[in-house]
ZATORBA-427815 format. One record per residue: chain; x, y, z of N, C-alpha, C in turn. Coordinates in steps of 0.05 Angstrom, whole numbers, plus 5000, padded with zeros to 4 digits. Each point is the difference from the previous one (the first is absolute). Layout:
! ZATORBA-427815
A:X:Y:Z:X:Y:Z:X:Y:Z
...
This chain:
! ZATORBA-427815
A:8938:0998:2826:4986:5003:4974:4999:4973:4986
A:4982:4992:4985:5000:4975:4988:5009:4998:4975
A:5014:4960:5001:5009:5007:4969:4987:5004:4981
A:5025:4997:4981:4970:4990:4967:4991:4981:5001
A:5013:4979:5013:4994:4968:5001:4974:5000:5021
A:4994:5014:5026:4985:4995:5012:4980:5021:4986
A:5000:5016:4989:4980:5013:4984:4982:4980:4980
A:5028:4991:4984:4980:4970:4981:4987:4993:5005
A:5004:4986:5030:4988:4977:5009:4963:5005:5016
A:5007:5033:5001:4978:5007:5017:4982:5006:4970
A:5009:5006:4981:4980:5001:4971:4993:4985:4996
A:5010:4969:5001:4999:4981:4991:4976:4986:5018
A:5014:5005:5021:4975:4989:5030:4970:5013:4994
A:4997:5026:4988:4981:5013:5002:4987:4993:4971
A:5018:4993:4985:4982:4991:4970:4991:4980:5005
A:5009:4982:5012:4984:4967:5005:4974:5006:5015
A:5004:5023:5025:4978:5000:5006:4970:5012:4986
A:5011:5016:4986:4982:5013:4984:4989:4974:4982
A:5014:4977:4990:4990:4980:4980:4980:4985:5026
A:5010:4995:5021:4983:4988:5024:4967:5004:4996
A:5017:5031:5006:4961:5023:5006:4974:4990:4973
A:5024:5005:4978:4986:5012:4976:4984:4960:4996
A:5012:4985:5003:4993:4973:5004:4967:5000:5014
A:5006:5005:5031:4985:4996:5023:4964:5017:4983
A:5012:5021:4993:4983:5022:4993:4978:4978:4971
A:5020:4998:4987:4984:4986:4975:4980:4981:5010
A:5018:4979:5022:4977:4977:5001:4976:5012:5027
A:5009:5018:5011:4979:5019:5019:4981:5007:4977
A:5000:5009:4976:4988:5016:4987:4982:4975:4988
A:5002:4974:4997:4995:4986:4979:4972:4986:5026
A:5007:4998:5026:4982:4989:5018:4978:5019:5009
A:5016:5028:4993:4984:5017:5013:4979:5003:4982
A:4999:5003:4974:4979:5002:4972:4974:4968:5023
A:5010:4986:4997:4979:4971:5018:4994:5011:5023
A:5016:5008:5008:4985:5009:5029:4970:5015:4997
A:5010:5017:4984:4983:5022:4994:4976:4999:4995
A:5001:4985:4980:4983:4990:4983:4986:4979:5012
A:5000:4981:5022:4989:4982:5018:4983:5018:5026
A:5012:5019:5002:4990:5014:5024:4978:5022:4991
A:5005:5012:4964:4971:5009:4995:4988:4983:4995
A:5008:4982:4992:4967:4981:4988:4987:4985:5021
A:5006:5011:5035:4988:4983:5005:4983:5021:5029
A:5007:5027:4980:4983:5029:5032:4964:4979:4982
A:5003:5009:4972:4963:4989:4990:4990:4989:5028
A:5009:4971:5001:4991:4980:5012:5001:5006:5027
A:5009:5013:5011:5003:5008:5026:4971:5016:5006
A:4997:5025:4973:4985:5022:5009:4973:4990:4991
A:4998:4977:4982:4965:4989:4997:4996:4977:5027
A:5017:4993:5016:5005:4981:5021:4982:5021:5022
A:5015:5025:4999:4988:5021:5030:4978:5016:4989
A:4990:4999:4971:4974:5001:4993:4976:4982:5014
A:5000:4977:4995:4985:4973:5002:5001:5001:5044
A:5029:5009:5014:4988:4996:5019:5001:5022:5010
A:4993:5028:4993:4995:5026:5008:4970:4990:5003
A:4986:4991:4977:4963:4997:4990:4995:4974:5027
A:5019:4984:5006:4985:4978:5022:5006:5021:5024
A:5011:5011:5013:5010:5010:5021:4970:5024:5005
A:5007:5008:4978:4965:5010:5000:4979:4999:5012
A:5000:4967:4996:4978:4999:4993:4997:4989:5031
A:5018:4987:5008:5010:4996:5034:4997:5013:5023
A:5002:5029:4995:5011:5018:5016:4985:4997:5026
A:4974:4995:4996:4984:5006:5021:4998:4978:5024
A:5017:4984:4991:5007:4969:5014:5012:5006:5025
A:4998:4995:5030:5014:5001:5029:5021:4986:4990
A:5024:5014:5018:5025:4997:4994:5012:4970:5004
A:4981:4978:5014:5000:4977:5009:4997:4985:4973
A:4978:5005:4987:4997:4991:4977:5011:4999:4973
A:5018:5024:5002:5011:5003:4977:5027:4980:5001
A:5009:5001:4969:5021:4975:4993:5025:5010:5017
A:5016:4979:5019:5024:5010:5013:5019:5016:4992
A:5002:5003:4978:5025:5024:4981:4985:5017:4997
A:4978:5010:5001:4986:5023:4994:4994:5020:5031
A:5005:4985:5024:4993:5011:5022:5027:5022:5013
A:4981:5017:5011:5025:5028:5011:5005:4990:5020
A:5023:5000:5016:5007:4998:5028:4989:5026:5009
A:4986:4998:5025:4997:5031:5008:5027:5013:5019
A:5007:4983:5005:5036:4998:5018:5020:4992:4990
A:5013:5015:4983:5029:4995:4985:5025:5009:5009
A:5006:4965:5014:5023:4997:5015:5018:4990:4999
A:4997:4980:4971:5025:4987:4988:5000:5000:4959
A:5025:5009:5003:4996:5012:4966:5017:4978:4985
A:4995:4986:4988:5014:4993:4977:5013:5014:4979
A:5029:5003:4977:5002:5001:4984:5014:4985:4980
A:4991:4991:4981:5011:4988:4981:5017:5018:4977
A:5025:4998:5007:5010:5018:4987:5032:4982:4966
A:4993:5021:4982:5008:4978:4979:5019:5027:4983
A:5025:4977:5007:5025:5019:4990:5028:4982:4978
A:5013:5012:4986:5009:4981:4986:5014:4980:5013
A:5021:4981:4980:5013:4979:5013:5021:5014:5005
A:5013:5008:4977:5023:5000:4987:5007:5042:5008
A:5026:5007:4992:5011:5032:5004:5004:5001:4975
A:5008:5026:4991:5004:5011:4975:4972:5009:4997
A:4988:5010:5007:4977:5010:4992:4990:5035:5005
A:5022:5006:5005:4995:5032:5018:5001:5000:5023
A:4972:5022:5008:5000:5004:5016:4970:4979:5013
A:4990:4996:4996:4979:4988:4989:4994:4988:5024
A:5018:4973:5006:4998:4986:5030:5006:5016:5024
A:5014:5016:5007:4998:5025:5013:4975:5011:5011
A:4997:5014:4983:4982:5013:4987:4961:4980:5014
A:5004:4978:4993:4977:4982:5007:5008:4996:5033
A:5022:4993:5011:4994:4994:5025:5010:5032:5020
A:5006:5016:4987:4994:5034:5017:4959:4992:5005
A:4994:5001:4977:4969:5009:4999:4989:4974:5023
A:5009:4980:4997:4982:4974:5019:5011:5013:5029
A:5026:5004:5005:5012:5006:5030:4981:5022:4998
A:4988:5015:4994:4995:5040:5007:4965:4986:5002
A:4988:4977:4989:4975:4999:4997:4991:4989:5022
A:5015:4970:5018:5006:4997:5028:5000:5006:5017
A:5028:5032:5003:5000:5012:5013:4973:5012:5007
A:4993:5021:4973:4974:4997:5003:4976:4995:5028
A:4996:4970:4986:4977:4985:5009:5001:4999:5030
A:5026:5009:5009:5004:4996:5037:5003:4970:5011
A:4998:4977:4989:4995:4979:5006:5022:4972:4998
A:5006:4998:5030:5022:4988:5013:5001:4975:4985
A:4981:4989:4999:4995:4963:4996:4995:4998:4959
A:5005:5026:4995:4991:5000:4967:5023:4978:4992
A:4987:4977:4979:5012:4994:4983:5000:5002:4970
A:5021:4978:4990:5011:5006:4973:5007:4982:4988
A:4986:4990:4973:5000:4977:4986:5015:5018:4981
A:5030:4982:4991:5016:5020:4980:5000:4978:4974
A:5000:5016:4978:4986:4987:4977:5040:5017:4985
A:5020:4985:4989:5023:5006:4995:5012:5005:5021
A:5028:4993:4995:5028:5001:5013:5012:5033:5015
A:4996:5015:4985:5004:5019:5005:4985:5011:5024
A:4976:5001:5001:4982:5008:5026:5007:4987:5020
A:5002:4966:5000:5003:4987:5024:5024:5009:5012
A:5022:4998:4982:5027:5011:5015:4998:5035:5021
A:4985:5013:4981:4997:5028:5010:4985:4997:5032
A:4982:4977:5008:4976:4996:5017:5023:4986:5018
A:5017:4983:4998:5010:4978:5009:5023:5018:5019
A:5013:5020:4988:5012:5020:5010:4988:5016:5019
A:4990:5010:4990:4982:5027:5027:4983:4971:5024
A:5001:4978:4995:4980:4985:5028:4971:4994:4986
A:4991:5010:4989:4978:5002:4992:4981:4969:4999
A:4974:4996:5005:4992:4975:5003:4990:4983:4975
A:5018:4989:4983:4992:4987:4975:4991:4972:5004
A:4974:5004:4999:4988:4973:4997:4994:4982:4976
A:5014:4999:4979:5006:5000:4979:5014:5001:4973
A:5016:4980:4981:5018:5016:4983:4995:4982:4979
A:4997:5014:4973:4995:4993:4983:5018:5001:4975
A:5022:4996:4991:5011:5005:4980:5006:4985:4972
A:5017:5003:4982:5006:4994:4975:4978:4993:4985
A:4976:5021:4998:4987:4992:4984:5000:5003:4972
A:5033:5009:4992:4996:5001:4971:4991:5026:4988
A:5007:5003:4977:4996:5027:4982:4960:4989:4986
A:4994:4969:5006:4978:5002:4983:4985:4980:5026
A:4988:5007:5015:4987:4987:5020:4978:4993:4992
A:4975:4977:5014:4986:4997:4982:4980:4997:5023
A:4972:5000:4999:4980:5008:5025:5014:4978:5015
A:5004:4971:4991:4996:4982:5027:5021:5011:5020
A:5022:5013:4985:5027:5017:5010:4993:5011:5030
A:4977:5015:4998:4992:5017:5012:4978:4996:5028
A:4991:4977:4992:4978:4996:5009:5002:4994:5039
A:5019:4984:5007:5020:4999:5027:5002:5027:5010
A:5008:5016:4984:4993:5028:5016:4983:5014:5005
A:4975:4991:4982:4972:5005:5015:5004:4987:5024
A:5000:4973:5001:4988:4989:5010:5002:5002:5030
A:5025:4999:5008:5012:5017:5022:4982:5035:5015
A:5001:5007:4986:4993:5035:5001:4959:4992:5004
A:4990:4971:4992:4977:5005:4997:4996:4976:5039
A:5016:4982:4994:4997:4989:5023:5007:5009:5031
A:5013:5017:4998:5007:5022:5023:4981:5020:5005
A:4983:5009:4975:4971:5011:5002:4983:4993:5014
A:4988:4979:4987:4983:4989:5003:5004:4973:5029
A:5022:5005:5007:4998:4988:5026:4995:5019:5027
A:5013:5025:4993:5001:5022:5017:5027:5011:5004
A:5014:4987:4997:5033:5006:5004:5010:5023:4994
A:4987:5017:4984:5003:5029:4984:4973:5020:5002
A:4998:5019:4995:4975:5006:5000:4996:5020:4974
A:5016:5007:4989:5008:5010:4976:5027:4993:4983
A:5000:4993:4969:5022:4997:4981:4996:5017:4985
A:5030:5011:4999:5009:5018:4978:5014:4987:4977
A:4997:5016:4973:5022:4980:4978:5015:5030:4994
A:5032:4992:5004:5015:5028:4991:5019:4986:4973
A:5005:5017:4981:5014:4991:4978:5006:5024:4979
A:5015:4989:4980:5004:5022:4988:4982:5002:4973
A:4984:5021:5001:4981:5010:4978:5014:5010:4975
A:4997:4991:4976:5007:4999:4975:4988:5023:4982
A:5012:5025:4999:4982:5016:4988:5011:5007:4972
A:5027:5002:4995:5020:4999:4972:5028:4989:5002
A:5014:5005:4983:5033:4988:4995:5011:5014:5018
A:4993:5024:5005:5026:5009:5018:4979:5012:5027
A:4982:4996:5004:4975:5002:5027:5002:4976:5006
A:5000:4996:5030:4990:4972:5016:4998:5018:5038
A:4975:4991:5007:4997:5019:5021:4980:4970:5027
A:5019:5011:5022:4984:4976:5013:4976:5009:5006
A:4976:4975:5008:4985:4996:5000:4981:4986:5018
A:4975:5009:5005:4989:4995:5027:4969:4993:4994
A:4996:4977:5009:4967:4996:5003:4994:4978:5021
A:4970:5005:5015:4994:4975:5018:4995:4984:4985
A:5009:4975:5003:4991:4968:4991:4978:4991:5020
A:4997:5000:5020:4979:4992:5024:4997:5015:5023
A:4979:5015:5007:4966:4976:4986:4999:5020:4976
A:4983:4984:4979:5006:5015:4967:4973:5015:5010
A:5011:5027:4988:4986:5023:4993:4993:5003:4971
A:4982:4996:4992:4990:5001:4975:4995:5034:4993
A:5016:5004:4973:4996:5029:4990:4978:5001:4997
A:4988:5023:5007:4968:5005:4983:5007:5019:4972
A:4985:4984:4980:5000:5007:4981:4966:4999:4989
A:5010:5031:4987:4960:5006:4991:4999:4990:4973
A:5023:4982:4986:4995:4982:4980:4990:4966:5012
A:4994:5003:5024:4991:4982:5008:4966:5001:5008
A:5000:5019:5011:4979:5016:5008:4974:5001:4979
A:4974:4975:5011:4977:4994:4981:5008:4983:4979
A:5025:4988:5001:5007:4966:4988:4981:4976:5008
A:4985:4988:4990:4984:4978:5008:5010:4975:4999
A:5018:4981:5015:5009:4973:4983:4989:4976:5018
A:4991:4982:4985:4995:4972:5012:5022:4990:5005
A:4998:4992:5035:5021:4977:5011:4984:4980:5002
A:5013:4975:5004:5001:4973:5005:5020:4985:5016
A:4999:4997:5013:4968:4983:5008:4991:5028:5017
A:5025:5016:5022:4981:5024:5012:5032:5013:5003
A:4990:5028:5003:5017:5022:5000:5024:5001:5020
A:4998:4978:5026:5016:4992:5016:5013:4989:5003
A:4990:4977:4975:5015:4978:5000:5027:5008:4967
A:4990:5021:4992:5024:5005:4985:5009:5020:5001
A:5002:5013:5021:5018:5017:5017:5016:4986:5011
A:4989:4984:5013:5021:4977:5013:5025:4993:4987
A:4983:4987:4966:5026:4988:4989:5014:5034:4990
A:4989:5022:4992:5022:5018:4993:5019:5017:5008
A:4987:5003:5026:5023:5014:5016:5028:4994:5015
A:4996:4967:5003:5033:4992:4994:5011:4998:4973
A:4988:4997:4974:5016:5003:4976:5006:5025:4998
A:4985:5017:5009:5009:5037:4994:5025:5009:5015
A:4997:4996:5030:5025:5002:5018:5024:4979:4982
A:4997:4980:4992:5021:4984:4982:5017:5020:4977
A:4974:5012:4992:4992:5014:4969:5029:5023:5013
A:4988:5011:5009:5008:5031:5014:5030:4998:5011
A:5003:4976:5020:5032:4996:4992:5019:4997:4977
A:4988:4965:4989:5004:5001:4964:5017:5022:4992
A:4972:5026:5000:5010:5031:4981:5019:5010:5008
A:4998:4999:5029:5026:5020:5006:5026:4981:5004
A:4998:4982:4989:5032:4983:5003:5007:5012:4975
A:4982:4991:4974:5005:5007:4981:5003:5028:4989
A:4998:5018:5019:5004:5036:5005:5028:4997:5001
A:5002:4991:5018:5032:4995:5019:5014:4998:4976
A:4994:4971:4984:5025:4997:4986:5000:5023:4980
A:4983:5003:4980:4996:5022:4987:5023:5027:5005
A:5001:5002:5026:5007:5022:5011:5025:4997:5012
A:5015:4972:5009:5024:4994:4992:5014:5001:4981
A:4980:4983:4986:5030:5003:4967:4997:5026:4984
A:4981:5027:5010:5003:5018:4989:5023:5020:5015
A:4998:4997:5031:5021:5012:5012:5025:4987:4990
A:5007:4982:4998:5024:4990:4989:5013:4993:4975
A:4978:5015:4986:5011:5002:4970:5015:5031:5004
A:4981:5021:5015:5011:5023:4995:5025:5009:5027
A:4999:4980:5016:5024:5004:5018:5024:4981:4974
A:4993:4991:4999:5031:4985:4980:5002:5012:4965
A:4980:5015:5002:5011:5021:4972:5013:5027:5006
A:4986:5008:5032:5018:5018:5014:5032:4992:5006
A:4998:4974:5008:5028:4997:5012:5018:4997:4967
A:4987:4988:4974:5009:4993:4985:5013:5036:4982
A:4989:5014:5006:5005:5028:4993:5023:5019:5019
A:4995:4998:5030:5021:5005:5010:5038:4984:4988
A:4993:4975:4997:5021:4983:4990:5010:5016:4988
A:4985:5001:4973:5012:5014:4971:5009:5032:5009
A:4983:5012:5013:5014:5023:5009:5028:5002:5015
């Protein structure tokens, strides 16, 4: 049975931790408000971005598959998959990193595909990839709670040059989707070749290009694939410092209990 003295010491141990949590939690809470707030203000720009090239894709369609811009073309034989997958740095966050590389291992599995690789965008994924064997052709880390496009832009660039050489024949972007404070759910979309949503708010839009409709497709569809990572880094974090405000107000409440 234990003493009083080792009883103290285990209250005492457990009150510091509780000041730890309640700490961790505050300044989680103070990044997470920025997170937040960086990652809505920037779906706008994203969703008038896949307006503008839903209306060129359009207007394309009828183009042989030879002709069309290299990011826009289907492989008819998909035999090597890319994924770019983006998980935090750091633990203390829940379940969250878990949670993100269950869904990339099960999406893989999936795909059937021996030679798939994996550009890991945070610490946490690469270690999870680095473990099971998995083929990471890529690692990207410490980008910080406030990343900034040029941040980002290397990891296009990678994911677009492996495209567009042939090396892949499809890229996925997996991450964690930002939906509230205590919601964060991973997340799945192709990055290449871009599939433009059809939207019937596009549908009988008239706009003048310049110099021609090809030549600024050209320049937009690597800023959008840029764009489209960008968002979901800034999903990610969003969705970090919200998991880890409420895992360290949980742990800060067990304490006190």
């Amino acid at each position: 049975m234990a003493t009083l003295q080792q009883i103290q010491r285990r209250i005492k141990s457990v009150q510091n931790t509780a000041k730890i949590t309640k700490a961790m939690e505050l300044v989680a809470a103070s990044k997470m408000k920025r997170a937040q707030s960086a990652a809505l203000a920037a779906r706008p720009y994203a969703e008038k971005m896949r307006w503008v090239l839903s209306d060129l894709a359009e207007t394309l369609q009828d183009q042989e598959t030879e002709d069309l811009h290299p990011l826009l073309r289907q492989r008819s034989d998909v035999k090597r998959v890319s994924v770019i997958h983006i998980t935090p740095d750091r633990g203390l966050s829940g379940g969250l990193p878990t949670s993100l590389n269950r869904y990339a291992a099960s999406f893989l599995l999936d795909q059937d595909q021996e030679d798939a690789q994996i550009v890991c965008v945070g610490k946490k994924g690469r270690d999870f990839f680095r473990r099971t064997g998995q083929n990471v052709v890529a690692e990207f880390d410490s980008l910080g709670d406030r990343p900034s496009l040029d941040d980002v832009r290397p990891i296009a660039k990678v994911a677009i040059d492996d495209f567009v050489n042939g090396n892949v024949d499809v890229v996925h972007l997996i991450y964690a989707h930002f939906e509230s404070t205590a919601l964060q759910r991973p997340g799945k979309f192709q990055l290449m070749p871009v599939e433009p949503h059809s939207d019937e708010r596009t549908l009988g839009v008239d706009y003048i290009y310049e110099p021609t409709r090809e030549d600024v497709l050209s320049e937009l569809l690597p800023r959008y694939i840029e764009r489209q990572v960008f968002g979901a880094v800034l999903e990610a974090i969003a969705s970090e410092q919200s998991a880890r405000m409420v895992a360290m107000r949980s742990a800060t409440d067990n304490a006190n209990e």
